[in-house]
C-alpha positions in Angstrom: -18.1 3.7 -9.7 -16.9 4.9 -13.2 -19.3 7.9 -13.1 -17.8 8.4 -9.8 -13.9 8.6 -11.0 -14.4 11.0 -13.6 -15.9 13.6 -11.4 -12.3 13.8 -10.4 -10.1 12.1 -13.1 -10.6 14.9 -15.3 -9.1 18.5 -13.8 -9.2 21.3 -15.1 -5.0 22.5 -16.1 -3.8 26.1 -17.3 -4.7 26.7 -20.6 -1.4 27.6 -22.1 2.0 25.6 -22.3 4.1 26.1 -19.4 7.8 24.8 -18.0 7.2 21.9 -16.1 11.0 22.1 -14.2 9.8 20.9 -10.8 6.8 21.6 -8.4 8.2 24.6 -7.5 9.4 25.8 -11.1 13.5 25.9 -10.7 14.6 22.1 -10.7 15.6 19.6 -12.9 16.0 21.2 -16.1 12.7 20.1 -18.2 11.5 21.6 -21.7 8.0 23.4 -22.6 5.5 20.9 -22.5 1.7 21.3 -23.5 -0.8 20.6 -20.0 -3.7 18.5 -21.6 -6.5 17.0 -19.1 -5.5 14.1 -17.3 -7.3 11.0 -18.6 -9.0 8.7 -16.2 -7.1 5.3 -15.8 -8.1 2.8 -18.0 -6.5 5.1 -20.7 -3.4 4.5 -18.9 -0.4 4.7 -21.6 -2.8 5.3 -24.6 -0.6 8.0 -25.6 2.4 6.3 -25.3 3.9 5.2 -29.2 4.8 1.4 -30.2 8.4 0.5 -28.8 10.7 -0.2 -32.1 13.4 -2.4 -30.2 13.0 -5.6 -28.7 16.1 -6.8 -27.9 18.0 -7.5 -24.7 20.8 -5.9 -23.1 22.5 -7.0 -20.1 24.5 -5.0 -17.1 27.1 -6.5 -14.3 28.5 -4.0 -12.5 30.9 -6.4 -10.9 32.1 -8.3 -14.5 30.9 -6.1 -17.1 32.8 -3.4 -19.1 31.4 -1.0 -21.2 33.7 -1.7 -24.0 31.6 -4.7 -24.8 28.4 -5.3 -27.1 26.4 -5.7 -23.9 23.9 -8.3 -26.1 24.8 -11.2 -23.7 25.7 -11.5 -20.4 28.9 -12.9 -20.8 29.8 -9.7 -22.5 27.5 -7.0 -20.3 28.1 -3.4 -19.6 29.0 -2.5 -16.4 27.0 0.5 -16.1 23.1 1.0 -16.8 23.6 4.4 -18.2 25.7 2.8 -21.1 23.0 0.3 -21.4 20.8 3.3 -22.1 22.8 4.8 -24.4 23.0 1.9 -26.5 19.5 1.1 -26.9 16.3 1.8 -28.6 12.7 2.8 -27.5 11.1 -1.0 -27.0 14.6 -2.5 -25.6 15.1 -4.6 -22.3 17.9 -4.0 -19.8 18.4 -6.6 -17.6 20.3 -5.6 -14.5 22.2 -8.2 -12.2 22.9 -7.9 -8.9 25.3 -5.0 -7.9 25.9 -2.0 -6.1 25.9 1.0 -9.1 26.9 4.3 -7.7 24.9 5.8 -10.9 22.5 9.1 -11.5 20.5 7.9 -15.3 19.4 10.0 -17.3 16.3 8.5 -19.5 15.1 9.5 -22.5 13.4 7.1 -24.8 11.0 3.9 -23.8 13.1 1.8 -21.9 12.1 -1.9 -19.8 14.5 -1.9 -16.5 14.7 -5.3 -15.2 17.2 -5.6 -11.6 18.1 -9.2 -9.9 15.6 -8.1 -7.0 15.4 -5.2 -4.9 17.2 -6.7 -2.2 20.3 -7.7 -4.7 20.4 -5.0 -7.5 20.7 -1.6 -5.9 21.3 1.9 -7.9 22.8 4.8 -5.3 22.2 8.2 -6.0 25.7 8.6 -3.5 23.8 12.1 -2.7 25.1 13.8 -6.1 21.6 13.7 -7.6 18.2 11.8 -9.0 18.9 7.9 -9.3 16.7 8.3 -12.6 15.6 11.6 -14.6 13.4 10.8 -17.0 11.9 12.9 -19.7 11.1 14.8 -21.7 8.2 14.2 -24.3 4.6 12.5 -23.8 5.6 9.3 -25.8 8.3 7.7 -23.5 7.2 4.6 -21.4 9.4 3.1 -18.5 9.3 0.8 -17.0 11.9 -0.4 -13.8 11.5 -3.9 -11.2 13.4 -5.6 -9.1 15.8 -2.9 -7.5 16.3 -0.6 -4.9 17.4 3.1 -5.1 18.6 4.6 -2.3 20.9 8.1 -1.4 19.6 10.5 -4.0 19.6 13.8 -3.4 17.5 15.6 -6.5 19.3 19.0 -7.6 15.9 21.1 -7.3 12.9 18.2 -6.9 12.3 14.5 -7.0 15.1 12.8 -5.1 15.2 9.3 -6.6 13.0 10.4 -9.4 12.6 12.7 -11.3 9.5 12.3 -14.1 8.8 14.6 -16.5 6.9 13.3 -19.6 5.0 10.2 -20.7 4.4 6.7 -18.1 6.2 5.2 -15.9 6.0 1.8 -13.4 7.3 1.0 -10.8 7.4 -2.9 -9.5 8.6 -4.6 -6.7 11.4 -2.1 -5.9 11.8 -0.5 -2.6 13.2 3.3 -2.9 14.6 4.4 0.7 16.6 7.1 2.0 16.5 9.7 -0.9 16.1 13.4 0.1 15.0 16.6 -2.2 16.6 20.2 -0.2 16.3 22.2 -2.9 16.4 26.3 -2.4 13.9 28.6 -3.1 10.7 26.7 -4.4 12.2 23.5 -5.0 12.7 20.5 -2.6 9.8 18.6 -3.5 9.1 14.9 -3.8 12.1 13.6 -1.9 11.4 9.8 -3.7 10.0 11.4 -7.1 8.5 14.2 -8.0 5.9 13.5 -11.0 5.0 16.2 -13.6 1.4 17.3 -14.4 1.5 16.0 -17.8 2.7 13.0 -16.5 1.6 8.9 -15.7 3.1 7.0 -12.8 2.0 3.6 -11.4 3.8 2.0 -8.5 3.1 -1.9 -7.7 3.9 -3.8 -4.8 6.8 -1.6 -3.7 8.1 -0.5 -0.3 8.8 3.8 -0.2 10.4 4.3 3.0 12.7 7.1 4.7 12.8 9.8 2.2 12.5 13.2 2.7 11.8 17.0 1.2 10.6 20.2 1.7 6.9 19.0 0.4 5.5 15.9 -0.2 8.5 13.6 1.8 8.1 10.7 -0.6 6.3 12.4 -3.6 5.3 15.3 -5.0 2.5 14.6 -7.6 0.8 16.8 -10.3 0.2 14.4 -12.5 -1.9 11.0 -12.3 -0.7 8.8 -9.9 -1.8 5.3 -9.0 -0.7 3.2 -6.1 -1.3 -0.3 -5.7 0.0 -2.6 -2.9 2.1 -0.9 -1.6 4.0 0.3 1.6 4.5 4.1 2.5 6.5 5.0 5.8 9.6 6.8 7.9 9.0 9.4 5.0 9.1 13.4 6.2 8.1 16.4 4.9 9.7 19.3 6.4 7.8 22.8 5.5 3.8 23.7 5.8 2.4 22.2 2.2 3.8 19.2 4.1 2.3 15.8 2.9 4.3 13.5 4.8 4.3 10.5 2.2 2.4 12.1 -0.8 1.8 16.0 -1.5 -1.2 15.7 -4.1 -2.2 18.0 -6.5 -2.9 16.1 -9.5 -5.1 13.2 -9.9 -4.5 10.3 -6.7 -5.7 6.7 -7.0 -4.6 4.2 -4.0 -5.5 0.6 -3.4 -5.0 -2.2 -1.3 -1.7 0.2 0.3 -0.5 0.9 3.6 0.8 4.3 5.3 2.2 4.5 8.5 5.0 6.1 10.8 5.4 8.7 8.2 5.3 13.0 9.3 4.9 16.5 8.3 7.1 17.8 10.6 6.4 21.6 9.8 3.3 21.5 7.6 -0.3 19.5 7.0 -1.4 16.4 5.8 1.0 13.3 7.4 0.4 10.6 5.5 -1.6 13.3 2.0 -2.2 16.3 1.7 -4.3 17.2 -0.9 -4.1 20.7 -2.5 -3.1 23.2 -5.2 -0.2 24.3 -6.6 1.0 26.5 -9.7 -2.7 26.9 -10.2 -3.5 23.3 -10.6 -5.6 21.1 -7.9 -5.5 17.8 -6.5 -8.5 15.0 -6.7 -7.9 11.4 -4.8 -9.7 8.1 -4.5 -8.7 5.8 -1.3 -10.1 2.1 -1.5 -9.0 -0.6 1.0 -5.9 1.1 2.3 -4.8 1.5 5.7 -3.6 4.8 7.0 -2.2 4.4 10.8 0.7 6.1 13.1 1.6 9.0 10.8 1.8 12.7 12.4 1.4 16.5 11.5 2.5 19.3 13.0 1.1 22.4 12.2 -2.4 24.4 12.6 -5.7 22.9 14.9 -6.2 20.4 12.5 -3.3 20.1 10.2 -5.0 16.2 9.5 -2.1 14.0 10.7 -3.2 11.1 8.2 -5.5 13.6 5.4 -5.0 16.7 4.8 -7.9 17.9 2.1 -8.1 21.5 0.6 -11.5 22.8 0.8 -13.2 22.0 -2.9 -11.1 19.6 -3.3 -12.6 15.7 -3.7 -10.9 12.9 -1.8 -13.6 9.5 -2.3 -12.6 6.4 0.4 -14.1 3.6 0.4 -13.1 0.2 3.1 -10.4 2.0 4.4 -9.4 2.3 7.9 -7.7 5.8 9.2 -6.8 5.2 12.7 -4.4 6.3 15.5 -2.7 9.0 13.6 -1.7 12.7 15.7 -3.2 15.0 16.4 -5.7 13.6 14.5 -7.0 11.5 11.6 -8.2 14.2 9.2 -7.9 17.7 8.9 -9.5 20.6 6.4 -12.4 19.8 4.4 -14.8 16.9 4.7 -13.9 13.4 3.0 -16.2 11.9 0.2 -17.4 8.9 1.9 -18.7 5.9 -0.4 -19.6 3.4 2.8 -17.6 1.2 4.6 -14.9 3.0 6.4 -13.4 2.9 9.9 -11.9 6.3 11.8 -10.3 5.7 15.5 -11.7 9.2 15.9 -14.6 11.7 14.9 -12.7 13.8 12.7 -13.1 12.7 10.0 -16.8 12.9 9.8 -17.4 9.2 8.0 -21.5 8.7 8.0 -21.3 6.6 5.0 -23.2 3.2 4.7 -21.2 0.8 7.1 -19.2 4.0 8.0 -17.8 3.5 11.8 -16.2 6.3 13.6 -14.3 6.4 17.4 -13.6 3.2 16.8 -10.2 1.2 17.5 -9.5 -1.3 14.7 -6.8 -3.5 16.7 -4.1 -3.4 14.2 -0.7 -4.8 14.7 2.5 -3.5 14.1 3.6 -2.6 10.5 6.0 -5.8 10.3 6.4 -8.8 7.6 2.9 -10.6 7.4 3.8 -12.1 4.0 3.6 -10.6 0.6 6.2 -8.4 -1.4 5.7 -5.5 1.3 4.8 -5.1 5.0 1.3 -4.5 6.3 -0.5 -3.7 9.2 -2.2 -6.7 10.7 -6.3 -6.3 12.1 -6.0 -8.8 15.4 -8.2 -11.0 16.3 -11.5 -9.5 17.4 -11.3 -6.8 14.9 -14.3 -5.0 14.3 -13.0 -4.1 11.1 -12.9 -8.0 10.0 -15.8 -8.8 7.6 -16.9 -4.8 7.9 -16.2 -4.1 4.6 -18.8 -3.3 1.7 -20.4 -7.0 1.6 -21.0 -6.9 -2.1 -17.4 -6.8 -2.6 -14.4 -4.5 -2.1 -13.7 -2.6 -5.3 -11.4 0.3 -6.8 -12.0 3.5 -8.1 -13.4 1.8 -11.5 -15.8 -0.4 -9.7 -13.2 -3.4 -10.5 -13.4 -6.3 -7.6 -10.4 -6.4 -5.3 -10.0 -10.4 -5.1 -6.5 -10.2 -3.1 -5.0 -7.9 -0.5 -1.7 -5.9 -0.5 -0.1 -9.7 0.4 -1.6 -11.3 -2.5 -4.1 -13.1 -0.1 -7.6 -14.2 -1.1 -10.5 -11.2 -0.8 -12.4 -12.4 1.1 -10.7 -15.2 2.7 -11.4 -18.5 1.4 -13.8 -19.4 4.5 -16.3 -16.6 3.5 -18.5 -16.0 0.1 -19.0 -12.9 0.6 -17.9 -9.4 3.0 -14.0 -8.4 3.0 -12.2 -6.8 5.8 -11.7 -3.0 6.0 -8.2 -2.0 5.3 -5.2 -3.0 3.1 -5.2 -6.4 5.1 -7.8 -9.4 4.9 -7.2 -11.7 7.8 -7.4 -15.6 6.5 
């Protein structure tokens, strides 16, 4: 497995420094920064410098005032972009549960705790990026517990824009954010993510966005998903990538993409492929990729769309039900154990199975931080999966599924189900 990821962790980048200002090059203002090769993921925030805060500060944007010390919450701000200002690389803010008509600009290592996404809820108000963050290789970030919703990024990255360093995201949903920038820009209508840059979202619902590429995100950097919930998000233009244009480094686990389009372009639920001279490598593990649609070309791939020369490795994953078809462009790296509701997406891996239906159920709530896709009763996706265990790109066991449930379920020893679900 770890020989495996590094034949497509590690892409070749340009040479020479260039301005990273959005995937088109004329968005969010961003400064010169140096394109090094992207580090496979257990080097995740190795780069990133020890924090030199600690302390807390507190935000209520229904009782606070920024005239106060924010150190308690008796005495909070009432906006997180004082917070910010405020602090120091290492420092908490802890967010309580408000509406904060806010776009925050980020520039130092920051730990953004909200009351819950459902209670603590920053809107963009369609004047720009919920977050910007940048600009330098040493800044971590990390932001739970909220929703952001009604950005509208100035060039790319509607909720988000992430230039620099690593960033988390953790049980937040991000909804309803939109990139429509001119010329090149309008990419990433949740975030767009900079080559030199780490993201890693957890348990987190990305729903209803929309740009010119890559609906949800735009990614050139290394990205890692991990139980999590992509859907209702559009791409508008032919680079399309309804929920994710790719064309950095792409890891996804235990996840769920479904209902989500590239209304003019390729690739409805990915689209992996090249841009500003870089190109995109992806592993899929235990994710399941149904209902999404594409819209332009034969085989425009209406859940995959792969670049020829391009690697995308799947593993336990079921693609099924998507329009026109399941996968377009070049041919998928199969490593066993996968299930396509049609042909074209030439699986013959060990345990592969192709033109077969895997009787899912609706995307709904079937427990867990995020909604999933259900395999009914009679399955034959149940206990189809790679029998010595269902694992991630670095060969690491998967012991739960996107709900958090046991992998496999407690009745068996051994075999997991194929897809982001594991039925109990």
């Amino acid at each position: 497995m770890i020989g495996r990821a590094r034949r497509y962790a590690f892409v070749p980048l340009l040479a020479a420094l260039v301005c990273v200002a959005g995937c088109g090059g004329n968005g969010n203002p961003a400064p010169m920064v140096p394109l090094t090769s992207r580090g496979a993921l257990t080097h995740l925030g190795a780069s990133v410098r020890e924090p030199s805060g600690g302390f807390t500060f507190y935000v209520n944007g229904r009782r606070g005032s920024d005239k106060n010390d924010c150190r308690s919450p008796q005495f909070a701000c009432k906006t997180i972009q004082h917070a910010v200002r405020i602090t120091v690389p290492g420092d908490t803010i802890d967010v309580a549960a408000a509406v904060y008509p806010e776009n925050i600009s980020i520039r130092h290592s920051i730990h953004i705790d909200g009351a819950g996404s459902g209670r603590t809820i920053v809107d963009g108000q369609k004047h720009g990026s919920e977050f910007l963050i940048a600009f330098g290789p040493h800044i971590d970030v990390t932001i739970t517990g909220m929703t952001m919703r009604d950005g509208s990024g100035i060039g790319d990255g509607g909720a988000i824009y992430h230039c620099g360093g690593a960033l988390k995201l953790e049980n937040v949903v991000i909804e309803g954010n939109r990139a429509r920038g001119g010329g090149l820009n309008g990419y990433g209508g949740m975030m767009y993510n900079c080559p030199s840059s780490t993201a890693t979202i957890v348990d987190s619902t990305i729903r209803d966005n929309s740009a010119q590429v890559g609906g949800a995100i735009c990614n050139g950097g290394v990205l890692t998903v991990i139980r999590s919930t992509f859907s209702g998000n559009t791409a508008l233009k032919v680079r399309g990538g309804g929920a994710i244009f790719n064309y950095g480094t792409l890891h996804v686990a235990n996840s769920t993409f479904s209902g989500n389009k590239a209304a003019g372009g390729l690739g409805g639920a990915i689209h992996n492929g090249r841009l500003v001279g870089l190109t995109g490598g992806a592993q899929i593990d235990n994710t399941t990729i149904s209902g999404n649609t594409a819209a332009f070309g034969k085989t425009p791939g209406g859940a995959i769309k792969n670049t020829a020369g391009l690697p995308i490795y799947v593993q336990n994953t079921i693609i099924a039900g998507n329009e026109p078809q399941n996968c377009g462009g070049a041919a998928l790296e199969t490593e066993g154990f996968n299930l396509s509701s049609d042909q074209s997406c030439d699986l013959h891996g060990a345990g592969d199975l192709n033109g077969v239906d895997p009787k899912l159920g609706p995307l709904q709530n079937n427990g867990g931080a995020t909604f999933t896709m259900a395999v009914r009763r009679g399955s034959p996706a149940i206990d189809a999966g790679n029998q010595s265990g269902c694992r991630d790109w670095l060969g690491v066991l998967l012991a739960t599924d996107q709900r958090g449930m046991p992998r496999p379920d407690a009745h068996e020893g051994r075999g997991c189900d194929i897809g982001a679900y594991e039925s109990q």
